[in-house]
C-alpha positions in Angstrom: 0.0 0.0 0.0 0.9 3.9 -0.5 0.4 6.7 1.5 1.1 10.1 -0.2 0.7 13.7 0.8 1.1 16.6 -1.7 1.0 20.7 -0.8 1.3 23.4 -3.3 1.7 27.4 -2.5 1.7 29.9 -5.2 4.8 32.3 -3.5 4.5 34.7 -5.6 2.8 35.4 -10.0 5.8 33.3 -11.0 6.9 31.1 -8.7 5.4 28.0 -7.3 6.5 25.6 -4.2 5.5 21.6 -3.9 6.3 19.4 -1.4 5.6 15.8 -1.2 5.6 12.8 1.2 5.1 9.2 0.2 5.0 6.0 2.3 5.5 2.7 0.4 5.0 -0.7 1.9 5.3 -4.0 -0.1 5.6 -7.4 0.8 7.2 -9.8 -1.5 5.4 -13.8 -1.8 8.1 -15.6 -3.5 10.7 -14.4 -0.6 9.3 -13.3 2.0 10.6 -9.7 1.6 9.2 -6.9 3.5 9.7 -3.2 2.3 9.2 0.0 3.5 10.1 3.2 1.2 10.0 6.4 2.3 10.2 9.6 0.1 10.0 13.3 0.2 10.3 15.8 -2.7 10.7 20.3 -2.4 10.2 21.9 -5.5 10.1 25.0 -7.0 8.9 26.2 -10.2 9.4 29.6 -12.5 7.6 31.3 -15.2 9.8 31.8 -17.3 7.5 33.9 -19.8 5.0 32.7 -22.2 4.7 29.1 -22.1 8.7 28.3 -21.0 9.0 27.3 -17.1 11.8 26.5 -15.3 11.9 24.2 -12.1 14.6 22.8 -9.3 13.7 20.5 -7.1 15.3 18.3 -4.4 14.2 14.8 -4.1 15.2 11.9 -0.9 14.1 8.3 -0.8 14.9 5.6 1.8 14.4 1.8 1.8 14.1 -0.1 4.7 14.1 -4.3 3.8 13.9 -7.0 5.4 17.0 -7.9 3.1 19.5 -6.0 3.8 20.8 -5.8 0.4 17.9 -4.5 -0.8 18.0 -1.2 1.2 19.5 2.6 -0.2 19.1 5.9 0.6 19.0 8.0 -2.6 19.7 12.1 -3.0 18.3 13.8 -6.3 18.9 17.2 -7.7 16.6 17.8 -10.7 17.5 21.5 -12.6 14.9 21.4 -15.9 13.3 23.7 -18.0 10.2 22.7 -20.3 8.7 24.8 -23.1 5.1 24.4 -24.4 3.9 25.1 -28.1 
């Protein structure tokens, strides 16, 4: 099952903020496995100008396993830009 929790704030005309939580739990049958993932995501995006945005965001996610060599903790920096036409 998956829990999730999203919040969004406009800061300001041109610039947005998202946050997000997610809970994961799985269980594997042909193993035995048991997993628990936990994630959390800050974002901001920028209007550019007409339909170009920009956008950074900082992403973590942890595994916790019942097999050890199944666990990680992950750090993500995401710089993009997107254009529209």
């Amino acid at each position: 099952y998956r829990t999730t929790v999203t919040w969004t704030r406009a800061l300001t005309p041109d610039i947005g903020l998202r946050t997000s939580a997610t809970y994961d739990r799985s269980q594997f049958d042909e193993d035995g496995r048991e997993d628990d993932t936990y994630r959390a995501n800050l974002g901001l995006n920028y209007r550019l100008g007409g339909s170009a945005n920009a956008s950074l965001s900082y992403g973590f996610q942890a595994r916790d396993s019942s097999d050890s060599a199944d666990e990680f903790y992950e750090n993500t920096l995401t710089l993009g830009i997107a254009i529209t036409f």
